[in-house]
KOLFI-859281 format. One record per residue: residue in three letters; residue number from 1; x, y, z of N, C-alpha, C, O in turn. Coordinates in nm, 4 decimals, m for minus. Layout:
r_k_n_u_n_v_n_w_ca_u_ca_v_ca_w_c_u_c_v_c_w_o_u_o_v_o_w
ALA_NUM_X_Y_Z_X_Y_Z_X_Y_Z_X_Y_Z .
...
END
This chain:
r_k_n_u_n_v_n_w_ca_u_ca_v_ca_w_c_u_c_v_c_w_o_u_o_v_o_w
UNK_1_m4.8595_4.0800_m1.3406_m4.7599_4.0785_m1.4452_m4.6464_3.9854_m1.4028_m4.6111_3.9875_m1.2849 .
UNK_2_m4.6014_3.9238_m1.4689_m4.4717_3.8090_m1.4676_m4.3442_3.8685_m1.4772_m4.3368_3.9607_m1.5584 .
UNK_3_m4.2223_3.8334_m1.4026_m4.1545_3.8883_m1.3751_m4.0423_3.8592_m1.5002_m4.0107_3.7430_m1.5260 .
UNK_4_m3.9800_3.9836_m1.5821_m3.8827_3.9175_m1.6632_m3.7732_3.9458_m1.7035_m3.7266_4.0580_m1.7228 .
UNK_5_m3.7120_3.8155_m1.7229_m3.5243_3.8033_m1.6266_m3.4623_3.7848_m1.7246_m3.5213_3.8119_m1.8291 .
UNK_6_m3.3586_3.7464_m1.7322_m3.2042_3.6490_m1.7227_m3.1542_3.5754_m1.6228_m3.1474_3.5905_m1.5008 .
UNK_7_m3.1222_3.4969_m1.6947_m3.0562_3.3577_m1.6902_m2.9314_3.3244_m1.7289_m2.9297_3.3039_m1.8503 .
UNK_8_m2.8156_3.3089_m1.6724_m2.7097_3.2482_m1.7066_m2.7116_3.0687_m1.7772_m2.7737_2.9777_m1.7224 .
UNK_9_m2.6347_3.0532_m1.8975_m2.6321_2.9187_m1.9160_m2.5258_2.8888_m1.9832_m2.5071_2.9468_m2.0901 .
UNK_10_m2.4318_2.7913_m1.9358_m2.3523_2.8017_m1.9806_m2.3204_2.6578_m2.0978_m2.3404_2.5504_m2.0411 .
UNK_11_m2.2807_2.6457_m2.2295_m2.2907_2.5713_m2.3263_m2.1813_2.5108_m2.3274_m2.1779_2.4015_m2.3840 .
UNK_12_m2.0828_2.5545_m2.2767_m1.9440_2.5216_m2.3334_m1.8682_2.6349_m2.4419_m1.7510_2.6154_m2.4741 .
UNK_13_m1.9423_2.7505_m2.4935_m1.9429_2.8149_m2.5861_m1.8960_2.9244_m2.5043_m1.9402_2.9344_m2.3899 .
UNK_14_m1.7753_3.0443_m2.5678_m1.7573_3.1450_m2.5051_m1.7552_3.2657_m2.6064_m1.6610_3.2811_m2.6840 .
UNK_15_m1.8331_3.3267_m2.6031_m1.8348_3.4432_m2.6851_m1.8106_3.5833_m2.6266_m1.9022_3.6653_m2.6326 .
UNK_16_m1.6660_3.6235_m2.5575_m1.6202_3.7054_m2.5092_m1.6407_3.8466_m2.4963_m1.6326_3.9153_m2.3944 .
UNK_17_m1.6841_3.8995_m2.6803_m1.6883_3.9983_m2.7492_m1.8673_4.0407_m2.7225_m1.9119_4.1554_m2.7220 .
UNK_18_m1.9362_3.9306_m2.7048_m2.1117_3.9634_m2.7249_m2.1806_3.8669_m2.6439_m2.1369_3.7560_m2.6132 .
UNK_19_m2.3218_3.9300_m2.6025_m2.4301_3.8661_m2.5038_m2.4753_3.7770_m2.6153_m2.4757_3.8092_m2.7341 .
UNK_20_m2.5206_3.6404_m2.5568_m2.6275_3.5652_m2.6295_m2.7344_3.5700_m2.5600_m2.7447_3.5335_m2.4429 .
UNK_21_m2.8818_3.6487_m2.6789_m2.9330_3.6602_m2.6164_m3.0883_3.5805_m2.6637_m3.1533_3.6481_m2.7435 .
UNK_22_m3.1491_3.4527_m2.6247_m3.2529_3.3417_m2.6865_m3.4134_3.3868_m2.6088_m3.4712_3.3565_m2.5044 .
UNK_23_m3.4258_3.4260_m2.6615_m3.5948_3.4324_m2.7040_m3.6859_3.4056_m2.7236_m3.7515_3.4731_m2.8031 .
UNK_24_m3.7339_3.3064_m2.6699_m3.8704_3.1707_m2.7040_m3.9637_3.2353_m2.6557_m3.9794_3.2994_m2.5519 .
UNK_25_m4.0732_3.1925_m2.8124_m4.2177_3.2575_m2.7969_m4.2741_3.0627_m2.8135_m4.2302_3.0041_m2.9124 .
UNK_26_m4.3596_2.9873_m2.7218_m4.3941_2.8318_m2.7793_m4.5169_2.9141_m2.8082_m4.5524_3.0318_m2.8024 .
UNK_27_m4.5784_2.7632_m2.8518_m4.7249_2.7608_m2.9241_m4.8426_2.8001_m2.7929_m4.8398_2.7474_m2.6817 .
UNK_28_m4.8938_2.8535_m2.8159_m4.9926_2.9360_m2.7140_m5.0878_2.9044_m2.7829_m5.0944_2.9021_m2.9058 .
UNK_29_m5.2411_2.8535_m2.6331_m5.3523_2.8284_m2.7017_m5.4578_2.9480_m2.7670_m5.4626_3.0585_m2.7129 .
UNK_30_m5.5343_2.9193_m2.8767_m5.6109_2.9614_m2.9787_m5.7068_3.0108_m2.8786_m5.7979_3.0725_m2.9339 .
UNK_31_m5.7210_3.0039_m2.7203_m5.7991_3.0737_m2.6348_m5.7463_3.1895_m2.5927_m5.8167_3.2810_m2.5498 .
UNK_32_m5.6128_3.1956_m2.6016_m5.6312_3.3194_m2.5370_m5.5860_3.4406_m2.6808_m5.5733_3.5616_m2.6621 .
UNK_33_m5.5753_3.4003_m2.7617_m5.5748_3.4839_m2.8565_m5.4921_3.5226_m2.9114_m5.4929_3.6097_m2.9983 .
UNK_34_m5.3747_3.4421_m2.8541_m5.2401_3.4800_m2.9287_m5.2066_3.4587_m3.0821_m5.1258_3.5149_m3.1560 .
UNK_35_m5.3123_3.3411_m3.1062_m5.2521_3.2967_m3.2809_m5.2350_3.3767_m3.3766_m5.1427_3.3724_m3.4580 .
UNK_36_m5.3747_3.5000_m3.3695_m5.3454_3.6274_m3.4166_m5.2274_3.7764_m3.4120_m5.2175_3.8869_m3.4653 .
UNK_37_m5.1448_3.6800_m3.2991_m5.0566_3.8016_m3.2752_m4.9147_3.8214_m3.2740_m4.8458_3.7620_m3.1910 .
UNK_38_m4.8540_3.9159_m3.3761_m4.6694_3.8745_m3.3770_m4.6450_3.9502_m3.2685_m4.7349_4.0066_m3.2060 .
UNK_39_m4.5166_3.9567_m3.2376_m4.4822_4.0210_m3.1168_m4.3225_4.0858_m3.1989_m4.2365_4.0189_m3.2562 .
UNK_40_m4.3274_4.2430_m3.1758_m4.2048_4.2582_m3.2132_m4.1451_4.3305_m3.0805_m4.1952_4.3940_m2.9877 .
UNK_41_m3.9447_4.2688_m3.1352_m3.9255_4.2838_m3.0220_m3.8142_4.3946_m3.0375_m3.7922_4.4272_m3.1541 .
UNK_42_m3.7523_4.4478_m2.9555_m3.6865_4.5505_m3.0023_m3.5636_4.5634_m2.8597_m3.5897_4.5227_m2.7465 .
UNK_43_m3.4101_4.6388_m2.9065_m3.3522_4.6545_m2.7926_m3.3195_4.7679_m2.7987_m3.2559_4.7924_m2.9012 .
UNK_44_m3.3367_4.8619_m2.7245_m3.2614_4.9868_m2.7030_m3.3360_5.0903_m2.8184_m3.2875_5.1803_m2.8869 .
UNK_45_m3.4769_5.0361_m2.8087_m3.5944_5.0829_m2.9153_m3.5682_5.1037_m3.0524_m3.6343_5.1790_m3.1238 .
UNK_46_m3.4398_5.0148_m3.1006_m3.4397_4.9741_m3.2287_m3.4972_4.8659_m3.2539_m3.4988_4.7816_m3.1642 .
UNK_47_m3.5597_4.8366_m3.3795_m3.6378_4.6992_m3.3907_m3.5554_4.6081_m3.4406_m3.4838_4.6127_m3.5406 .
UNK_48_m3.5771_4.5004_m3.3381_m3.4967_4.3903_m3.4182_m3.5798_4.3072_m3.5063_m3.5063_4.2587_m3.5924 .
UNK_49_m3.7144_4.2664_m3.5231_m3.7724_4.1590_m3.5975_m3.9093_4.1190_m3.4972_m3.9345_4.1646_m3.3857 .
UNK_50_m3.9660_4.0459_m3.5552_m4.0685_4.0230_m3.5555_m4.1125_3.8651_m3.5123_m4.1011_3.7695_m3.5891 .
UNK_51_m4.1643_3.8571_m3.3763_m4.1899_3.7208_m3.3744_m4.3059_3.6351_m3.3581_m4.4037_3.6433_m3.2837 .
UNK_52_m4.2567_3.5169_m3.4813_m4.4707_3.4298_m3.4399_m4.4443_3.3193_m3.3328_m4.3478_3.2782_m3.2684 .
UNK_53_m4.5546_3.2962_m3.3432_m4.5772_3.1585_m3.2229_m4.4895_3.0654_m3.2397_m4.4651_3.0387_m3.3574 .
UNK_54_m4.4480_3.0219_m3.1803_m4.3371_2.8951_m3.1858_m4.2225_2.8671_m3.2639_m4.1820_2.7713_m3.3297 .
UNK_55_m4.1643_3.0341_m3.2230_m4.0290_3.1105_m3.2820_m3.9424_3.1055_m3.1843_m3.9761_3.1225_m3.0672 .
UNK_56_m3.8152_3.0804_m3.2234_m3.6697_3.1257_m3.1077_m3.5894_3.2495_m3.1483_m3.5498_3.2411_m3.2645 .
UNK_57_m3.5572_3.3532_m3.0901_m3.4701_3.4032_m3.1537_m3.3409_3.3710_m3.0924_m3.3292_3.3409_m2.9735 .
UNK_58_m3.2636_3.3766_m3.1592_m3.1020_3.3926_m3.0981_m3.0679_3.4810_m3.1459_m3.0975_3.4862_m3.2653 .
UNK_59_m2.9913_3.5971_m3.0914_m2.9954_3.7311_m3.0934_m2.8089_3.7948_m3.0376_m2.7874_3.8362_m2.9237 .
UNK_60_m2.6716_3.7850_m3.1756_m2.5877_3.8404_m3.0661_m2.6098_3.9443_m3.0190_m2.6801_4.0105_m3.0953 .
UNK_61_m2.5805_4.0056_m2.9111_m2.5594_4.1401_m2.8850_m2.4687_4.1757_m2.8392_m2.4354_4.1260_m2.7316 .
UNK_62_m2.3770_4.2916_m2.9084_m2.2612_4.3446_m2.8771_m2.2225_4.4675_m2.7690_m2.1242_4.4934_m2.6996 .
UNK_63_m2.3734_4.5379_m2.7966_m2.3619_4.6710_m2.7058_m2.4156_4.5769_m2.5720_m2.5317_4.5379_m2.5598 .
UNK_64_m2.3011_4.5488_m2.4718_m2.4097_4.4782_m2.3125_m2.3953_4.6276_m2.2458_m2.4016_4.7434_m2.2872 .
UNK_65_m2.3711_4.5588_m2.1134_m2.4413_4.6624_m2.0099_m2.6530_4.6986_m1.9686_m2.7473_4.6214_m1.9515 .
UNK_66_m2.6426_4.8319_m1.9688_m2.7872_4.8545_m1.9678_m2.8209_4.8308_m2.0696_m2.7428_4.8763_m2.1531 .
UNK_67_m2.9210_4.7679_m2.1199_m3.0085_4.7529_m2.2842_m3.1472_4.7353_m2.2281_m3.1643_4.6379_m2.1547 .
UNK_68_m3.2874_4.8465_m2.2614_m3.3645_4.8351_m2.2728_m3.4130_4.7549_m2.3648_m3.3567_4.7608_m2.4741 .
UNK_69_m3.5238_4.6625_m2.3502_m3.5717_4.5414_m2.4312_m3.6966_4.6041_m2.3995_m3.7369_4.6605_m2.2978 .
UNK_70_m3.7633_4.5737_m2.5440_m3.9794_4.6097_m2.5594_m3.9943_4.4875_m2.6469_m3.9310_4.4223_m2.7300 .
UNK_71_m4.1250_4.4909_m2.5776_m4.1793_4.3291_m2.6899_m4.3432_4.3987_m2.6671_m4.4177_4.4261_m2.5731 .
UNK_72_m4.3431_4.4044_m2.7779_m4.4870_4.4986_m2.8386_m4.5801_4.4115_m2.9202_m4.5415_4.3802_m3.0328 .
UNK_73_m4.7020_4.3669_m2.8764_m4.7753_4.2692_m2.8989_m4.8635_4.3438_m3.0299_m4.8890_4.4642_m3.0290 .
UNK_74_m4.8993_4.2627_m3.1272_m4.9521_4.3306_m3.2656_m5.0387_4.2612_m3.3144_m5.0321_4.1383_m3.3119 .
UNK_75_m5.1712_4.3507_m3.3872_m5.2633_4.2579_m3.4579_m5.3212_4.3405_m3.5627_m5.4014_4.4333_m3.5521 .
UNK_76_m5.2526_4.2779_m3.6916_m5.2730_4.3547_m3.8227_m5.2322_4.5184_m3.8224_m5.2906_4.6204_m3.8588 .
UNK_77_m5.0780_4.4842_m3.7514_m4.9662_4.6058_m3.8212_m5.0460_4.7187_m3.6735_m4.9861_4.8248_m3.6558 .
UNK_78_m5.1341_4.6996_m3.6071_m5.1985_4.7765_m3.4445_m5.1021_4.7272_m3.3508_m5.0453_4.6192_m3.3674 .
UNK_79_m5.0766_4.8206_m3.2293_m5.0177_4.7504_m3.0946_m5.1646_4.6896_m3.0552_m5.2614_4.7250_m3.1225 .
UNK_80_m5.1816_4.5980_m2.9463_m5.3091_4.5412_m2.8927_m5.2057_4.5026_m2.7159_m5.0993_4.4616_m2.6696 .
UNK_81_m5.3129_4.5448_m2.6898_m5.2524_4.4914_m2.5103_m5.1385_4.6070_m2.4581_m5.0982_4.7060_m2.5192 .
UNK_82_m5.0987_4.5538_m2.3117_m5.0294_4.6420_m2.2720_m4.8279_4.5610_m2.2877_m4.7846_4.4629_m2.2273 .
UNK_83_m4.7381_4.6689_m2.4085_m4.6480_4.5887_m2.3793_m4.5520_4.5490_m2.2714_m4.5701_4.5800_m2.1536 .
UNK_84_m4.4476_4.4783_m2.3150_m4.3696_4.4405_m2.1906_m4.2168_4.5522_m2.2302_m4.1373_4.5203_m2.3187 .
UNK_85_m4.2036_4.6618_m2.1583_m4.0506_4.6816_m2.1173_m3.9740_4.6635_m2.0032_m4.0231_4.6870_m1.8928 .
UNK_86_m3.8582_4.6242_m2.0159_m3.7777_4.6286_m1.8921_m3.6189_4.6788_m1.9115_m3.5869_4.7066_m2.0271 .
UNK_87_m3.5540_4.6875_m1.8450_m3.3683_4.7012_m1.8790_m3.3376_4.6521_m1.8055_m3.3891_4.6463_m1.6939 .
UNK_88_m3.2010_4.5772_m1.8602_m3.1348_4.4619_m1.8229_m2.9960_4.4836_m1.7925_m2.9660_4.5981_m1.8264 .
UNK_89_m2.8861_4.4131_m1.7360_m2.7672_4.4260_m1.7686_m2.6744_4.3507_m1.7810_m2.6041_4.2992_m1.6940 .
UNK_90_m2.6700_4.3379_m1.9378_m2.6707_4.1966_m2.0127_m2.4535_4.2336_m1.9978_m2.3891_4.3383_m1.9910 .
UNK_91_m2.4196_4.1105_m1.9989_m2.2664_4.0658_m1.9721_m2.2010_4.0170_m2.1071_m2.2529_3.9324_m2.1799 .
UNK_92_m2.1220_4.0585_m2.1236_m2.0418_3.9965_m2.2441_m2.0009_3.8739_m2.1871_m1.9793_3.8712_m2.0659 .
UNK_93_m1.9821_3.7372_m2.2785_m1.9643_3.6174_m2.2818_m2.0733_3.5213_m2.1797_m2.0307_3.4156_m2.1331 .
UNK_94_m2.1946_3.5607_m2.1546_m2.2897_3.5172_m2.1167_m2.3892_3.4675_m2.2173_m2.3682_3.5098_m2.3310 .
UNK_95_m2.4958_3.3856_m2.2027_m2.6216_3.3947_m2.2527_m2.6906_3.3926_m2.1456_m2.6720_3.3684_m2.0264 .
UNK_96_m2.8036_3.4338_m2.2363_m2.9523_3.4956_m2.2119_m3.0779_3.3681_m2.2289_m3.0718_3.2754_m2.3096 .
UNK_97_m3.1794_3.3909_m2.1391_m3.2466_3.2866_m2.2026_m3.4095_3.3440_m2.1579_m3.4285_3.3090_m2.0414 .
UNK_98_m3.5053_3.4038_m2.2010_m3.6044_3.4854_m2.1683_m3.7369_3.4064_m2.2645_m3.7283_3.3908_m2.3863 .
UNK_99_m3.8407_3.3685_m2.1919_m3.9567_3.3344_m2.3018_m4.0868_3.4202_m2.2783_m4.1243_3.4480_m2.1644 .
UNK_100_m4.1319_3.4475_m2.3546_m4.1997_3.5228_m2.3403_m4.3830_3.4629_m2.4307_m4.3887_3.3637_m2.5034 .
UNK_101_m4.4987_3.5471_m2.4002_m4.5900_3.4940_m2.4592_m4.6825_3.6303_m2.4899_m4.6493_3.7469_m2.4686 .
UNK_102_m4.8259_3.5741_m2.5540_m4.8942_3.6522_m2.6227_m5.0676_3.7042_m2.5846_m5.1322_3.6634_m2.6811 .
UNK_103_m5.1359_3.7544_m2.5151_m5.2440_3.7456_m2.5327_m5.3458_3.8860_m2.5738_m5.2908_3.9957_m2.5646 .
UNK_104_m5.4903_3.8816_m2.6178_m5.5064_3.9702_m2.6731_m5.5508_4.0636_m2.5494_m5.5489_4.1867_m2.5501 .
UNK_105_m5.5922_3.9781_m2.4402_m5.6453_4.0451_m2.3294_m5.5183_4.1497_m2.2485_m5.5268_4.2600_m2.1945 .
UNK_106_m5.4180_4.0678_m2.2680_m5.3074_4.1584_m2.1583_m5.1819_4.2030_m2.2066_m5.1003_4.2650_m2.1384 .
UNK_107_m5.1642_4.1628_m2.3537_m5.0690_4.2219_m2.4476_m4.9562_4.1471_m2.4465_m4.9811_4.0527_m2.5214 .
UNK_108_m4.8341_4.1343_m2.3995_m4.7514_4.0400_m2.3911_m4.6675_4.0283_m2.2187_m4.6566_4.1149_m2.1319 .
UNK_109_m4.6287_3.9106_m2.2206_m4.5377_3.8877_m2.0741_m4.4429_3.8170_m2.1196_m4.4336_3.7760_m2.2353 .
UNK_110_m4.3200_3.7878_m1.9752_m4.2552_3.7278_m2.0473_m4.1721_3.6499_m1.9015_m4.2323_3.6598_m1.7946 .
UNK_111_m4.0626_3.5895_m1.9027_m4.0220_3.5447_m1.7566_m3.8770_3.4624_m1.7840_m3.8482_3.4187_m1.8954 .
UNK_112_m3.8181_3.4525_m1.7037_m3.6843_3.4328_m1.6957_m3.7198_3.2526_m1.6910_m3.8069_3.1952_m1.6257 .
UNK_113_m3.6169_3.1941_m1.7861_m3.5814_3.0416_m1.8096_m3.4761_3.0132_m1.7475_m3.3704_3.0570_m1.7929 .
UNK_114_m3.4752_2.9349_m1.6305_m3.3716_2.8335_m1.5303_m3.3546_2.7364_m1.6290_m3.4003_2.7281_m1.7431 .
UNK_115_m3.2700_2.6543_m1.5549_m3.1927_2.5552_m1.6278_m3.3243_2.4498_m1.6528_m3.3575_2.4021_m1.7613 .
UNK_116_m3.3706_2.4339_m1.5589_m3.5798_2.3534_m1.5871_m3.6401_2.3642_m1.7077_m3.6854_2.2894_m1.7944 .
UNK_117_m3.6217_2.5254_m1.6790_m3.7251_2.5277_m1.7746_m3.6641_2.5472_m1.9416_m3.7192_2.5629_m2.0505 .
UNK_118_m3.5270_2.5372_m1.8971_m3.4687_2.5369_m2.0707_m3.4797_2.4164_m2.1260_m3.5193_2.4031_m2.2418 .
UNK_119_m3.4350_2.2832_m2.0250_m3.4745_2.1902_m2.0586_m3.6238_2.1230_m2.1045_m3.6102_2.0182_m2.1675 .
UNK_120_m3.7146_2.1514_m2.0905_m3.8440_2.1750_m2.1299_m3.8499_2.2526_m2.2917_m3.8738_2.1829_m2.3903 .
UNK_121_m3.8309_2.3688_m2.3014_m3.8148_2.4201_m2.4036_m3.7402_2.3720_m2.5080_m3.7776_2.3819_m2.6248 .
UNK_122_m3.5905_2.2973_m2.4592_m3.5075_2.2504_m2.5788_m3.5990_2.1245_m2.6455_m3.5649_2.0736_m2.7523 .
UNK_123_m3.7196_2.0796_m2.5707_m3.8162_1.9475_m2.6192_m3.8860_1.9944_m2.7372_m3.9437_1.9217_m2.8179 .
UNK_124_m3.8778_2.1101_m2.7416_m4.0100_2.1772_m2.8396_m3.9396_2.2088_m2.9928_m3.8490_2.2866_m3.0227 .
UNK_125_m4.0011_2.1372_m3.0569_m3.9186_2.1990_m3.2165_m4.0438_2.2919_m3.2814_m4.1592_2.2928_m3.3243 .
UNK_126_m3.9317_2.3630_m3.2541_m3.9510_2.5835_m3.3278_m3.9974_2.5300_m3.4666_m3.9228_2.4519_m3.5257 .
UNK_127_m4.0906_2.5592_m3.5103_m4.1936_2.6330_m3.6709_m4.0323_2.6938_m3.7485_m3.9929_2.6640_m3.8613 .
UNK_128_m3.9680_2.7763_m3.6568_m3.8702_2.8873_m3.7166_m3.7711_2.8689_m3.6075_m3.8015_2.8127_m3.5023 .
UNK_129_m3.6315_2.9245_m3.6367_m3.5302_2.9951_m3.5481_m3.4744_3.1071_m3.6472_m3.4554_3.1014_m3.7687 .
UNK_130_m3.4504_3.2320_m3.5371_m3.4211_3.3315_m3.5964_m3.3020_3.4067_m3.5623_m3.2985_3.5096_m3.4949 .
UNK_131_m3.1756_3.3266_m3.6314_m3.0401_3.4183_m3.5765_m3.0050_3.5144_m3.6699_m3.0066_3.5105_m3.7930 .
UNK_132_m2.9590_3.6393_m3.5575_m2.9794_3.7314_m3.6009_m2.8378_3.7881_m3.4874_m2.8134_3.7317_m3.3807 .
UNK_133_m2.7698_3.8923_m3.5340_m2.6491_3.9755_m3.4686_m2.6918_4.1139_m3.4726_m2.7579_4.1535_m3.5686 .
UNK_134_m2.6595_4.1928_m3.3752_m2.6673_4.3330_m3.4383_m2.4835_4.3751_m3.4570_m2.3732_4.3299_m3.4264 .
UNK_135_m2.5520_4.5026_m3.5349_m2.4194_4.5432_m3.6271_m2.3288_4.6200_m3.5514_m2.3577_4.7158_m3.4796 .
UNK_136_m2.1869_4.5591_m3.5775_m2.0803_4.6070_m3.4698_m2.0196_4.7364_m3.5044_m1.9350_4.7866_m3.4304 .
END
């Protein structure tokens, strides 16, 4: 299983009040079985939304501290695979930067994005981006 983190990054942007928290699912090959599969993701086992292949979310979050995060791998409204939980302890005026992926064999993983590998990712233009706040 892949280990999965946070990442500090800093934009120039300060959002004092809430975590930013970014979410990249890229395009995963048609071998391992992901094309069939959304991944929903959820914090503190409320659901936030639902994500397809070669989706970003940007996600504020206001409640930091401990926040349990699940990303529950799905195929036709079924869980499939084993999901990913972990808890975190997300910082006000930080972002987040976590990508995660899909397969039918092992359910979902996911792994912490360095400054490398964000740069890599910022190359990729998202199908979708999905900003989204939770409610204060």
């Amino acid at each position: 299983m892949v280990l999965f983190g946070t990442s500090y990054h800093s934009n120039g942007q300060s959002n004092e009040d809430n975590a930013m928290i970014n979410i990249y699912r890229l395009k995963e090959s048609a071998m391992s079985g992901a094309s069939g599969l959304s991944i929903k993701i959820f914090f503190n086992d409320k659901e936030i939304t639902l994500l397809q292949m070669n989706t970003k979310l940007s996600y504020k979050l206001y409640t930091t501290g401990r926040v349990k995060v699940k990303c529950v791998a799905e195929f036709g409204g079924s869980p499939i695979g084993s999901p990913y939980i972990e808890t975190f302890d997300f910082e006000k005026g930080k972002e987040y930067h976590i990508r995660i992926s899909a397969g039918s064999m092992f359910g979902v993983k996911g792994e912490i994005v360095d400054e490398k590998g964000l740069q890599k990712i910022n190359k990729n233009k998202f199908a979708d981006t999905i900003n989204l706040a939770e409610e204060k």
